[in-house]
Steps between C-alpha positions, in 0.01 A plus 500: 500500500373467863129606597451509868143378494422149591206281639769424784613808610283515841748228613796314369366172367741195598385278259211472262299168612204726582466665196501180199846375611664344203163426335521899414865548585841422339538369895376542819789651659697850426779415225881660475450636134533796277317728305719659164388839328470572161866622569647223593516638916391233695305520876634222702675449811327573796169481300299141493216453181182253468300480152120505519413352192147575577569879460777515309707682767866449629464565940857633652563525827722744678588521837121515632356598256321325153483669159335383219812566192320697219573231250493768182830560562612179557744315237513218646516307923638225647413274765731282699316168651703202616789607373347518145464842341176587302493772241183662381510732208276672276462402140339729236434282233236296732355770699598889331345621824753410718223385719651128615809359587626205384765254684773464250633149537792504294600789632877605443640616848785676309337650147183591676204536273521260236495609128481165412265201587312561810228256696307669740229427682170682605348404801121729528292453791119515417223481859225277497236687669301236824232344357306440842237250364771294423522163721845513632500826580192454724612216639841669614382874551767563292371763290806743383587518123737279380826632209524300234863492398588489125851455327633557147812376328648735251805433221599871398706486187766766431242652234288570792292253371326237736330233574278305781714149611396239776769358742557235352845353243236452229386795432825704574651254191226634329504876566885493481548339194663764315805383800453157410884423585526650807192391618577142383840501703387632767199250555768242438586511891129412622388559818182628611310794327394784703560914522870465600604263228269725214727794644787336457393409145472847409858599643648242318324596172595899540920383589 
């Protein structure tokens, strides 16, 4: 699962402000996390993980030494950020390559995987190259590329089929309609509307 090749390997990296931060990053600092096989083992302890969503690659660090994780036999990884645990897994029915990795947020800390309704979100990186006859960049002598960060909502059903949702109560009333109930009883509490509360949306529909 590990491939001891990285872009960092001349010298640890302490953090990642100097190559896209958390513009490219899940964050700018080295994360306690862990990496599970296609077996269920799971690298984690004395290892720490970073995402680059602009390469699709999961960075561990060991000791003094940085390895980029070779992600095709990855299940599924976790990240642990103020207190808060983000899980990425792979989903099939939206990308059969196995290319991406999605951040599952309903994710089900003691069933793992769901097999039943999932939201996960894509975040894909795409660089704008300098344009140097453009104004601001001349005025500023600023003229590095610039990434252009993207993000997709997804509601997985537990026919594998899916579909595209913005973050917002509307349209998960919409997309979910088929849990009207649940949906209607759990909205019933208000509060705001953001990633944490969708997650919690989809727990409470899979009890």
């Amino acid at each position: 699962m590990l491939n001891a090749h990285s872009q960092f390997n001349k010298g640890v990296l302490s953090d990642f402000m100097g190559v896209g931060g958390d513009s490219r990053f899940f964050n700018n600092n080295w994360l306690v996390g862990g990496a599970t096989n296609n077996f269920d083992v799971t690298i984690s302890g004395d290892y720490y993980f970073n995402y680059d969503f602009l390469g699709h690659e999961l960075h561990a660090k060991w000791k003094d030494t940085t390895i980029i994780v070779n992600t095709n036999y990855v299940k599924r990884f976790f990240l642990l950020d103020a207190n808060v645990t983000h899980n990425f897994v792979k989903c099939a029915a939206i990308d059969q390559q196995g290319k991406y990795f999605f951040e599952s947020l309903g994710y089900n800390e003691e069933k793992g995987d769901s097999s039943k309704v999932q939201l996960l979100k894509l975040r894909t990186i795409k660089v704008i190259k300098a344009n140097k006859n453009d104004y601001l960049a001349n005025y500023s002598g600023d003229y590095s590329d610039k990434l252009d960060n993207n993000i997709v909502y997804y509601i997985v059903l537990p026919d594998k089929t899916f579909k595209t949702v913005k973050m917002s109560k509307k349209a998960f009333i919409s997309a979910l309609s088929m849990y009207k109930v649940k949906v209607d009883t759990y909205l019933k509490n208000g509060g705001d509307w953001n990633e944490a509360t969708a997650g919690d949306l989809i727990r409470y529909i899979n009890e």
